[in-house]
TORZA-160464 format. One record per residue (C-alpha): residue number from 1; residue in one letter; x, y, z. Coordinates in steps of 0.5 Angstrom, whole numbers, plus 500, padded with zeros to 3 digits. Layout:
BEGIN
[NUM,A,[X,Y,Z]]
...
***
This chain:
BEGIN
[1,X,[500,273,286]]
[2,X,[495,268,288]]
[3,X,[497,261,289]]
[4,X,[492,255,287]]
[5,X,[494,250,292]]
[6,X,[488,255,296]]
[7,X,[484,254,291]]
[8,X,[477,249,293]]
[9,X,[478,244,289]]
[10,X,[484,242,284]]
[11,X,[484,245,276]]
[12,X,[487,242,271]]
[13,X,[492,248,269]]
[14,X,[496,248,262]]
[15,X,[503,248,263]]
[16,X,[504,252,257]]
[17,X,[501,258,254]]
[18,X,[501,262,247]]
[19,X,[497,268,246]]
[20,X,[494,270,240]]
[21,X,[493,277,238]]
[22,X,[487,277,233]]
[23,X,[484,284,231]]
[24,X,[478,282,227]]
[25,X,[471,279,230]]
[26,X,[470,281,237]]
[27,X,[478,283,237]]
[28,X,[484,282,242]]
[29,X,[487,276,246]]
[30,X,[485,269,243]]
[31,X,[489,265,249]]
[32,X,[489,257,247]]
[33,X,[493,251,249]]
[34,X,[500,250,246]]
[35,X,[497,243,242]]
[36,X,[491,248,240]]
[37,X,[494,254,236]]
[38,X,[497,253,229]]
[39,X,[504,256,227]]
[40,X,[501,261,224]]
[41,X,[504,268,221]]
[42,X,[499,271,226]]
[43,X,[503,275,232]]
[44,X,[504,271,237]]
[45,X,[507,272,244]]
[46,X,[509,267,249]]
[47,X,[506,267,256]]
[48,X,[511,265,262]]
[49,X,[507,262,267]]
[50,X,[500,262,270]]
[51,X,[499,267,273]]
[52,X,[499,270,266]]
[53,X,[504,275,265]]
[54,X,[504,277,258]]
[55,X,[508,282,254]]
[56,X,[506,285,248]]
[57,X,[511,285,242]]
[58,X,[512,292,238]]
[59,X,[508,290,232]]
[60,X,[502,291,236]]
[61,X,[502,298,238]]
[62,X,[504,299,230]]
[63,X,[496,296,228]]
[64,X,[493,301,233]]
[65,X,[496,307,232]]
[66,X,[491,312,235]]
[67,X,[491,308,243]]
[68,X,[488,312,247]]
[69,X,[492,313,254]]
[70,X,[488,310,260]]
[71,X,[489,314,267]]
[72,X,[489,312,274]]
[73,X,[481,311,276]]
[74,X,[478,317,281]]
[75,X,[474,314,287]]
[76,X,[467,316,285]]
[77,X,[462,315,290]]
[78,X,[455,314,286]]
[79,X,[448,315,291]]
[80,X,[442,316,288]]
[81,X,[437,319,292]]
[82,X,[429,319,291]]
[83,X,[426,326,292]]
[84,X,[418,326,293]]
[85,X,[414,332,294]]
[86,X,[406,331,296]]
[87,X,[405,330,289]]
[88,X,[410,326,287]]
[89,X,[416,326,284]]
[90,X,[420,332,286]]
[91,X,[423,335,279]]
[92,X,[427,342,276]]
[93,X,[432,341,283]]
[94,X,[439,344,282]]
[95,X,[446,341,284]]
[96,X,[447,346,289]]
[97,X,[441,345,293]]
[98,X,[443,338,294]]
[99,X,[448,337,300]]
[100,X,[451,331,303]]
[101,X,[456,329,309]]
[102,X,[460,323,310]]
[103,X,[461,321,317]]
[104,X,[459,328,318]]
[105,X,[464,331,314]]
[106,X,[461,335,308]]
[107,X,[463,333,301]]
[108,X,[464,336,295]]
[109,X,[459,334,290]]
[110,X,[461,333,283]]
[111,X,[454,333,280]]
[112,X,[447,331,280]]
[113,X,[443,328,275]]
[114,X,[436,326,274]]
[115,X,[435,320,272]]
[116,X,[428,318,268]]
[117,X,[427,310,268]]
[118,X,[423,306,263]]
[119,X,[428,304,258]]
[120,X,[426,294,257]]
[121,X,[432,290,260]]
[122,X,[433,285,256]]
[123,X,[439,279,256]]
[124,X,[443,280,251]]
[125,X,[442,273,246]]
[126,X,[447,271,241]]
[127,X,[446,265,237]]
[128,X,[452,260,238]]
[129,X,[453,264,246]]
[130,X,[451,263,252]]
[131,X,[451,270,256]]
[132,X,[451,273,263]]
[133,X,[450,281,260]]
[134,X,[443,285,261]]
[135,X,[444,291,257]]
[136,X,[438,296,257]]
[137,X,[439,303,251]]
[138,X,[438,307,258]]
[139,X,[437,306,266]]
[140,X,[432,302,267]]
[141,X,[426,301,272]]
[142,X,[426,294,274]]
[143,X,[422,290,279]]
[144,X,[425,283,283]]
[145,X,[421,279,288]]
[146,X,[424,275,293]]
[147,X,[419,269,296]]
[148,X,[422,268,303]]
[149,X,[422,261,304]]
[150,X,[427,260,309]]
[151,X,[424,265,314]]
[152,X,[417,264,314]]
[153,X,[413,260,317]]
[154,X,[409,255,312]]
[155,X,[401,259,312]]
[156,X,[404,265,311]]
[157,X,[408,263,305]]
[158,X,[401,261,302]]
[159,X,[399,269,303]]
[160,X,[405,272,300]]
[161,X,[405,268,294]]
[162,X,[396,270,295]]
[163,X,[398,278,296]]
[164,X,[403,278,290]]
[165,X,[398,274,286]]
[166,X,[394,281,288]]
[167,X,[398,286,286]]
[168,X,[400,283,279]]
[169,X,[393,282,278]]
[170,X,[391,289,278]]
[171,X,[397,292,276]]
[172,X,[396,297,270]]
[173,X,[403,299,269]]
[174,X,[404,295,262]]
[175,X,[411,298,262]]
[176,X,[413,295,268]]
[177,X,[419,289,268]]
[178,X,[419,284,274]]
[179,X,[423,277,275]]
[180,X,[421,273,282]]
[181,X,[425,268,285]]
[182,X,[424,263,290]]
[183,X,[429,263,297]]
[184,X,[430,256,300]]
[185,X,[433,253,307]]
[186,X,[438,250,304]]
[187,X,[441,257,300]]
[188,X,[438,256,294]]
[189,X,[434,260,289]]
[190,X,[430,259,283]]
[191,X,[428,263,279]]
[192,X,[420,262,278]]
[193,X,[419,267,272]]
[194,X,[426,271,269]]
[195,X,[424,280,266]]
[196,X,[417,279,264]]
[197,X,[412,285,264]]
[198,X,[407,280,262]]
[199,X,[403,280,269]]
[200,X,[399,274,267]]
[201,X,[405,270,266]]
[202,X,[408,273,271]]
[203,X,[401,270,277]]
[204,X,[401,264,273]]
[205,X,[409,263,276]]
[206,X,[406,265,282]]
[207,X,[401,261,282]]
[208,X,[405,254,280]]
[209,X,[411,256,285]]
[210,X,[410,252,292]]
[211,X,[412,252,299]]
[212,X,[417,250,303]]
[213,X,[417,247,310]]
[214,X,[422,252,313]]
[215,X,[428,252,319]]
[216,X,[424,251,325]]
[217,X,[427,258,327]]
[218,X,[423,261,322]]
[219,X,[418,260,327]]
[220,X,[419,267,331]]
[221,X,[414,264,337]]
[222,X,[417,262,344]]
[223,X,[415,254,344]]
[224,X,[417,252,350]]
[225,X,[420,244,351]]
[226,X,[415,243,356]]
[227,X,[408,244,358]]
[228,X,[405,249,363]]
[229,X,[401,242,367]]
[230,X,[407,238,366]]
[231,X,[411,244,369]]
[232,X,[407,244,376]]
[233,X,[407,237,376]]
[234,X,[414,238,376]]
[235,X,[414,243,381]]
[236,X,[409,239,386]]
[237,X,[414,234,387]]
[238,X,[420,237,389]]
[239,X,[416,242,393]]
[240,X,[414,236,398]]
[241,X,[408,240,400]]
[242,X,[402,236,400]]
[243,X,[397,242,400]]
[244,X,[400,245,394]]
[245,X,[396,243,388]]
[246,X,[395,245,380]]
[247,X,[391,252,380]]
[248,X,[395,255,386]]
[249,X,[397,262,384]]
[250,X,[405,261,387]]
[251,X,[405,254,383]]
[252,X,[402,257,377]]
[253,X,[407,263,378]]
[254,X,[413,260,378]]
[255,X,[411,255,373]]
[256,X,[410,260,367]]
[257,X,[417,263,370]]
[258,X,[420,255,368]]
[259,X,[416,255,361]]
[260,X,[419,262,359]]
[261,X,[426,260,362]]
[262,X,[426,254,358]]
[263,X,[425,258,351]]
[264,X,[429,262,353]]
[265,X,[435,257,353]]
[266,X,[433,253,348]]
[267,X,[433,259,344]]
[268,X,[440,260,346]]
[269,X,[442,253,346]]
[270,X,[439,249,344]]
[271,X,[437,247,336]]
[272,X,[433,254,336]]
[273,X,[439,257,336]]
[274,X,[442,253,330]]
[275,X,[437,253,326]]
[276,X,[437,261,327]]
[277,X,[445,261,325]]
[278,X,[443,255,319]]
[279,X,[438,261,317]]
[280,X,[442,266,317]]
[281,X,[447,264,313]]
[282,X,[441,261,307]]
[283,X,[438,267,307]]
[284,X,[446,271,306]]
[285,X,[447,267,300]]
[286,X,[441,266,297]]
[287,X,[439,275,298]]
[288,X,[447,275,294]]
[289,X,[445,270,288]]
[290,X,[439,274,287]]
[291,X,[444,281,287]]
[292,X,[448,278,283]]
[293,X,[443,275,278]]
[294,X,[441,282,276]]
[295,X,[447,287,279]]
[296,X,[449,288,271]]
[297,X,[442,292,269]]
[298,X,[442,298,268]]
[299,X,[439,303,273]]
[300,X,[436,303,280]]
[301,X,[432,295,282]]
[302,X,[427,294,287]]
[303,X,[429,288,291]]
[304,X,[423,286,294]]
[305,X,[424,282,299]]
[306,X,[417,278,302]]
[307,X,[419,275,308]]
[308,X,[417,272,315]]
[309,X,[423,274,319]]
[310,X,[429,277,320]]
[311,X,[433,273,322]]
[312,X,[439,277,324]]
[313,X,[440,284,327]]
[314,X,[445,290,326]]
[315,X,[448,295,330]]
[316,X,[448,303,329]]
[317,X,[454,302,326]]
[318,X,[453,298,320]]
[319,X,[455,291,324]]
[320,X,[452,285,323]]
[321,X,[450,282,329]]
[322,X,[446,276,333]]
[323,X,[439,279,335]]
[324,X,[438,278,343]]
[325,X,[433,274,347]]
[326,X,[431,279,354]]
[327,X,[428,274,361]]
[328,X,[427,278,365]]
[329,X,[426,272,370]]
[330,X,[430,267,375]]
[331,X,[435,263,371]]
[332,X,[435,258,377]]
[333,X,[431,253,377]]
[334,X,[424,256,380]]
[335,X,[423,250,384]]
[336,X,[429,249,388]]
[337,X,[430,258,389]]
[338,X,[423,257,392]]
[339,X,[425,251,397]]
[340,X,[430,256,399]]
[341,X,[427,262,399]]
[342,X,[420,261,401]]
[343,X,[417,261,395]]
[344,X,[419,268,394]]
[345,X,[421,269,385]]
[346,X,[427,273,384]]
[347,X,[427,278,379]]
[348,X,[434,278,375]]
[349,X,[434,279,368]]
[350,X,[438,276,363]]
[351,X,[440,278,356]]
[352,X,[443,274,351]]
[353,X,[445,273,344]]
[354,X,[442,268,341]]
[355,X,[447,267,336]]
[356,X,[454,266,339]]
[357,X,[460,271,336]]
[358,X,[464,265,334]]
[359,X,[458,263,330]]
[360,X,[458,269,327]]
[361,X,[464,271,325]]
[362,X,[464,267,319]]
[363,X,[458,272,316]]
[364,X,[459,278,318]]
[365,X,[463,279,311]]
[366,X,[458,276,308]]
[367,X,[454,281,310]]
[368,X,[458,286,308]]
[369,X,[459,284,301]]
[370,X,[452,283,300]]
[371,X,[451,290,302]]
[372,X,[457,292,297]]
[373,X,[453,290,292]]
[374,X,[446,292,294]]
[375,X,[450,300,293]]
[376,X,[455,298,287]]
[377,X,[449,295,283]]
[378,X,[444,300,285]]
[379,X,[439,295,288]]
[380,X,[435,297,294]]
[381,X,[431,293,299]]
[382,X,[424,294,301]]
[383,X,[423,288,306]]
[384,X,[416,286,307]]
[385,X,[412,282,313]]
[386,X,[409,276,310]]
[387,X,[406,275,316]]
[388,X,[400,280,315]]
[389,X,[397,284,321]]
[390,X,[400,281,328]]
[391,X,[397,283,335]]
[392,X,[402,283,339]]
[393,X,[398,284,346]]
[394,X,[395,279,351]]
[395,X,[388,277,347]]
[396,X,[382,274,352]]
[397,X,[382,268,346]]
[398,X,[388,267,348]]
[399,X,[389,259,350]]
[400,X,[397,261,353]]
[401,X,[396,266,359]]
[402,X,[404,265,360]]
[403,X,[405,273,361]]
[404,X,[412,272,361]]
[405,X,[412,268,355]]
[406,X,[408,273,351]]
[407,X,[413,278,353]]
[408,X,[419,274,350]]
[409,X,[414,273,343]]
[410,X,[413,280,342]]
[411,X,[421,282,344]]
[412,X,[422,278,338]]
[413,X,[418,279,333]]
[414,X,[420,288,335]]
[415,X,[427,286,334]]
[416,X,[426,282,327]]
[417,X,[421,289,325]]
[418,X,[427,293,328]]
[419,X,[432,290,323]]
[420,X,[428,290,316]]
[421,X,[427,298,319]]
[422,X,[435,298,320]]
[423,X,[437,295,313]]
[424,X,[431,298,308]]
[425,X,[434,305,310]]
[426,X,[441,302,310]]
[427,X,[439,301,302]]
[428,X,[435,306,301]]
[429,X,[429,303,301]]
[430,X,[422,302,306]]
[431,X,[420,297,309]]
[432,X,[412,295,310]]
[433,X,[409,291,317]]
[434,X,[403,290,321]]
[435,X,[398,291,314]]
[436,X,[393,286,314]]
[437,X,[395,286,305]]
[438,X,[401,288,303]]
[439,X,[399,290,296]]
[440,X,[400,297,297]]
[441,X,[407,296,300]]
[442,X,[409,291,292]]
[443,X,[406,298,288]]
[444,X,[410,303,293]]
[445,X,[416,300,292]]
[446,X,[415,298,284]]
[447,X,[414,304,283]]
[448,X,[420,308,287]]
[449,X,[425,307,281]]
[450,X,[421,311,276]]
[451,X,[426,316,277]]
[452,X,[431,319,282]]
[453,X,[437,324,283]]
[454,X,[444,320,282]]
[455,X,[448,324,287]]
[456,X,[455,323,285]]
[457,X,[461,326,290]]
[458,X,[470,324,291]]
[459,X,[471,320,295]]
[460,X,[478,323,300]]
[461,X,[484,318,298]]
[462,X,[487,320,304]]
[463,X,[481,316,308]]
[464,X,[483,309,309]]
[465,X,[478,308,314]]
[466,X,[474,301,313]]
[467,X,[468,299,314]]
[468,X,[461,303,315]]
[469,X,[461,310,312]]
[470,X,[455,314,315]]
[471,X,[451,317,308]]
[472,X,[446,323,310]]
[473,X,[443,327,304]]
[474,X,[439,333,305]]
[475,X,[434,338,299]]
[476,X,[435,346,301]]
[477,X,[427,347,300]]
[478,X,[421,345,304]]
[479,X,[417,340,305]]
[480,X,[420,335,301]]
[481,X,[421,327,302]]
[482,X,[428,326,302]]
[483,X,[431,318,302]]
[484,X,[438,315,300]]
[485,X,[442,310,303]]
[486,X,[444,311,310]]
[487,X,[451,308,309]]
[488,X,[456,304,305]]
[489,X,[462,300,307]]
[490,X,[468,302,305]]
[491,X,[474,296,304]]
[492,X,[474,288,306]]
[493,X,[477,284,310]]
[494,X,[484,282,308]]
[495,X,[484,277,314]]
[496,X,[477,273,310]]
[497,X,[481,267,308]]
[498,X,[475,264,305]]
[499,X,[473,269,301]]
[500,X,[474,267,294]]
[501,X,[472,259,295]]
[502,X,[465,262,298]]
[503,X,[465,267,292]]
[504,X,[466,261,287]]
[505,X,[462,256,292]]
[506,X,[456,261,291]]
[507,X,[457,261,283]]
[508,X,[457,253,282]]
[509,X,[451,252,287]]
[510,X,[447,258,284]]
[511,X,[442,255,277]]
[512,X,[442,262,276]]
[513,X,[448,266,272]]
[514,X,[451,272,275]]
[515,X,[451,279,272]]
[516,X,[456,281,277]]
[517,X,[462,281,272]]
[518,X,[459,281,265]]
[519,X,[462,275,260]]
[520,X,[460,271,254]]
[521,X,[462,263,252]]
[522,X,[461,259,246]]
[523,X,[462,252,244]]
[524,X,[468,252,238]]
[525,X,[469,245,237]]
[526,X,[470,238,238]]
[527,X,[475,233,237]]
[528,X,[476,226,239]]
[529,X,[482,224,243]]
[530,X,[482,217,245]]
[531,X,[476,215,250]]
[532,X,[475,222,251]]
[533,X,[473,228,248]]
[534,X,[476,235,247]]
[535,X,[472,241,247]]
[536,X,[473,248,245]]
[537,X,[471,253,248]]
[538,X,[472,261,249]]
[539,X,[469,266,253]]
[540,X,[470,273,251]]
[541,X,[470,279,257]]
[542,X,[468,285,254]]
[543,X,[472,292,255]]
[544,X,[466,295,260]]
[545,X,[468,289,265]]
[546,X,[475,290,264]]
[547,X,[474,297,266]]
[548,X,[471,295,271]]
[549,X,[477,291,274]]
[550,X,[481,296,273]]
[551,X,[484,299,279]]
[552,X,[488,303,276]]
[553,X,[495,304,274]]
[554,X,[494,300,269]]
[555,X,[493,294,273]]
[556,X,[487,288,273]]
[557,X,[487,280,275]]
[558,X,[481,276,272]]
[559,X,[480,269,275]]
[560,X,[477,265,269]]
[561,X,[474,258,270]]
[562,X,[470,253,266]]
[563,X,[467,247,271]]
[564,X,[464,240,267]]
[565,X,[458,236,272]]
[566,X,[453,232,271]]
[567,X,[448,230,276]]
[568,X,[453,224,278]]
[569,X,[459,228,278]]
[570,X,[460,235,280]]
[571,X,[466,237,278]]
[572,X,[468,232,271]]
[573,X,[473,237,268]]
[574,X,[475,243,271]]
[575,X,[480,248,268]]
[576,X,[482,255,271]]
[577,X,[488,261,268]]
[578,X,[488,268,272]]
[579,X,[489,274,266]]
[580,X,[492,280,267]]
[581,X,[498,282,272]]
[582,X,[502,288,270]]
[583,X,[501,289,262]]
[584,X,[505,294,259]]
[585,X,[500,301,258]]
[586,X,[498,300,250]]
[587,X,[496,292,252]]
[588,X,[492,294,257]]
[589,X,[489,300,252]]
[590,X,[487,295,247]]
[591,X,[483,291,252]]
[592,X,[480,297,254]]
[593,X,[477,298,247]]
[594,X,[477,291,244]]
[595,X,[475,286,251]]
[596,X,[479,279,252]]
[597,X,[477,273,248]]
[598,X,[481,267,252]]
[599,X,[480,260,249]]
[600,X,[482,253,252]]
[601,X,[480,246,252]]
[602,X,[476,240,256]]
[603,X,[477,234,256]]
[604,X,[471,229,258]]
[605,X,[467,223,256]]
[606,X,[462,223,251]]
[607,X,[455,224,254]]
[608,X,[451,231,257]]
[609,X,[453,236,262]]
[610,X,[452,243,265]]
[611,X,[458,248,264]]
[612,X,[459,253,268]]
[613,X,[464,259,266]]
[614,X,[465,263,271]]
[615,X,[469,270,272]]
[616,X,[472,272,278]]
[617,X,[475,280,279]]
[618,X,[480,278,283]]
[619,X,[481,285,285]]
[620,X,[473,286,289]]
[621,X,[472,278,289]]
[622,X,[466,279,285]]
[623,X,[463,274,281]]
[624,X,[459,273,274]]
[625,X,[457,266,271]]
[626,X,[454,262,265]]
[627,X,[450,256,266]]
[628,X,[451,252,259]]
[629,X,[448,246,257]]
[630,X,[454,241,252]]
[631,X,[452,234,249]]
[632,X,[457,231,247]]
[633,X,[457,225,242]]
***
């Protein structure tokens, strides 16, 4: 039972409930504040605490005779695989030429099917409803583009934003649905252009969208503190050789080592390094708020991510860790090494993480849900290089000689190629670098969710192992392309304190709803109540969400919540109920079919505000939100 002393801020909570059960309309559960409900003949059942605990009366079951029994879920692993002859798409394969292991253990494969996209995904409008549900009449194609502005250097957002220009201008697919999001530095995403297949709209967006001036660590090239000149006049003065001057090979030696070492320890230390932990953590959430904006759609989505670096790395199994800065330099002070060792250099390499692990502890569950949603969401990333073309060898045009120097740029622009690679293939998607246009690369990706092949295996209930899960797909016959995530992981960290807060804190800075866990609200009415204002409102939890929560055993908690604010004010009112605990078998068959329809009231002043209604799965600590506007008069 979950305690609201943790939760982030202090909800008003009722301390008494009455749930009413009404059949009619959208169906079950009315759930009102005591002052709220009339004393009608409708079935009434009293809830004994928060969180609730409801107990259905008899005459319930006696309405709906014909309940069905809902049985415990059965893990079902789900993995699409994309299968390209030379061709093209690859057709008419059977189930039992697919085989699949998971950490090398061969699995039973329970079905494979060929699914064929094209169907539109549309939001789903109700007049006098605000919804967060993207509903589709089969799996859907759809394209979502992520301008990258807090890992990319300034010139080069101008030619992602040109080349996506590009791409939607000779795009001939009409068919094709696309949404585009811009990334900022401080974890927020705006949404320049929601599904459209109107590429003209869509360029326009493009067009009008500008770009941010990014962290400084977005800025993958070792810019040392000091000058080159400076450096050897340094050295020269230490040194005490009155022969020594600018230009000796020795000095010049040993000044291109201190310039190196000095980037190297800033990135390691210095504001470098927070600016590369600070981007780590924007770009985190900003990639979640756009896989929960579009995690409900239908079918498998194309999350293109245009960007200028990677700002993190990840190990061979599935970790989240700090990419590593290589010197292969002195770290002593070159000067005072030369003076005692006749000038000699000593060739000591260092490796360092550039993000320390304390730092990085807080993120590494982060990544790990941003990964589970990427996989329960059938969303794939195809990371792309913004930064076009990139010579990474000494050039004659080259005003920096610093051999050391160019050598640290070019370990880390690798280890930022390096990850796009590890994390495309971990969703199963490609990443595109080292192109002068990325065109192709937008059109490649768009165009893999046409069709595929939904894999779909038992996972072993006897296998309580957490963490990464190691995937890999094969086809039984030759010359086929075969592609599918290397991975998924399995579990959470029970230890992560902070995760509910940080899931709710996502959603309240987010100005886009999430999909995540589908719901509608609405406004029902308004009534005076001194200086302020009471307004009721409803939201309703259809029964594909309740199924979702669903752990079986007919078991489910979801955390409602509704947060008034204005621009002033972030948090004017704000009310929260957990719904679900043990409810008896039939109860939780009603839900199932009929959905939840829960109600309560805020209390505010007259004037306008944003309400955000949030629904929580207590369960996966997933979330779905709705933004709604309320003038109150």
């Amino acid at each position: 039972m979950e305690s609201w002393s943790k939760l982030p801020f202090p909800f008003r909570r009722l301390p008494l409930t009455l749930i009413e059960l009404n059949f009619t309309g959208k169906g079950l559960a009315s759930i009102h504040p005591e002052s709220e409900v009339s004393m009608s003949n409708r079935l009434r059942t009293l809830c004994f605490s928060l969180p609730l605990l409801v107990a259905f009366a008899s005459a319930f079951a006696q309405q709906t005779p014909q309940v069905p029994t809902f049985r415990s879920k059965t893990e079902v692993v789900l993995v699409p695989v994309l299968v390209r002859s030379k061709t093209g798409p690859a057709e008419g394969l059977k189930a039992e030429q697919f085989s699949l292991t998971e950490d090398g253990k061969p699995q039973k494969i329970v079905s494979v099917e060929l699914i064929k996209t094209g169907t539109d995904v549309r939001r789903l409008q109700t007049p006098g409803e605000f919804s967060n549900e993207l509903v589709a009449p089969g799996p859907a194609r759809l394209t979502i583009v992520g301008i990258d502005m807090i890992n990319t250097p300034f010139l080069d957002q101008a030619f992602a934003r040109q080349q996506l220009i590009k791409y939607l201008s000779s795009s001939t697919n009409t068919d094709e649905q696309t949404a585009i999001f811009c990334m900022y530095p401080n974890g927020s995403v705006r949404l320049i252009h929601d599904i459209s297949t109107d590429s003209g709209a869509l360029s326009k967006a493009v067009k009008s969208s500008t770009g941010a001036l990014p962290n400084s660590a977005a800025d993958t090239k070792a810019i040392p503190p000091s000058t080159k000149l400076a450096i050897e006049s340094a050295l020269m003065s230490m040194s005490g050789n009155p022969n020594l001057g600018t230009g000796d090979p020795g000095l010049s030696s040993a000044a291109n080592e201190q310039q190196a070492l000095e980037s190297f320890t800033e990135s390691r230390v210095g504001a470098g390094a927070y600016a590369l932990r600070r981007n780590m953590e924007a770009t985190l959430s900003s990639m979640r708020q756009i896989a929960e904006a579009y995690w409900g759609a239908p079918g498998r989505k194309s999350f293109i991510w245009i960007t200028g670096n990677f700002p993190f790395d990840i190990s061979g199994s599935g970790e989240f860790i700090s990419p590593k800065a290589n010197f292969t330099g002195s770290t002593i002070d070159p000067g005072v090494y030369q003076a005692t060792h006749n000038g000699a250099l000593p060739p000591l390499p260092e490796t360092a993480s550039l993000v320390g692990d304390d730092d990085l502890a807080p993120l590494r569950q982060e990544f790990r849900e941003l990964l589970q949603q990427f996989a329960s969401g059938n969303i794939v990333l195809y990371p792309l290089d913004a930064r076009g073309l990139m010579t990474l060898e000494f050039q004659a045009s080259d005003m920096d000689n610093n051999a050391l120097l160019r050598q640290l740029n070019k370990e880390w622009v690798q280890t930022s190629q390096a990850a796009m690679q590890t994390m495309a293939q971990m969703t199963g998607g490609k990443t595109c670098y080292n192109k002068d246009e990325i065109v192709s690369c937008i059109r490649d990706a768009s165009t893999d969710s046409d069709q595929y092949y939904l894999v779909s295996y038992s996972r072993d209930k006897k296998n309580k192992k957490t963490g990464w899960r190691k995937l890999s797909v094969k086809v039984d016959q030759p010359g086929l392309e075969v592609r599918a995530r290397t991975g998924y992981f399995f579990g959470s960290d029970t230890t992560d304190k902070n995760a509910r807060n940080r899931e709710i804190g996502m959603a309240m800075q987010s100005n886009v709803p999430l999909s995540a866990v589908p719901f509608s609200a609405s406004f029902k009415a308004v009534k005076a109540a001194g200086d302020k204002r009471l307004v009721k409102y409803e939201i309703y939890i259809p029964p594909a969400t309740v199924e979702l929560a669903d752990q079986g055993d007919n078991k489910f908690q979801l955390e409602v919540i509704a947060v008034v604010s204005t621009p002033r004010d972030p948090r004017v009112d704000q009310v929260g109920d957990v719904l679900g605990a043990n409810l008896p078998p039939d109860a939780i068959a009603a839900i199932h079919q009929q959905g939840i329809a829960y109600a309560n009231v805020l209390k505010i002043p007259p004037g306008e505000y944003t309400v955000r209604f949030m629904v929580r799965n207590v369960a996966t600590n997933v979330i779905g939100s709705v933004i709604a506007p309320l003038k109150v008069e």
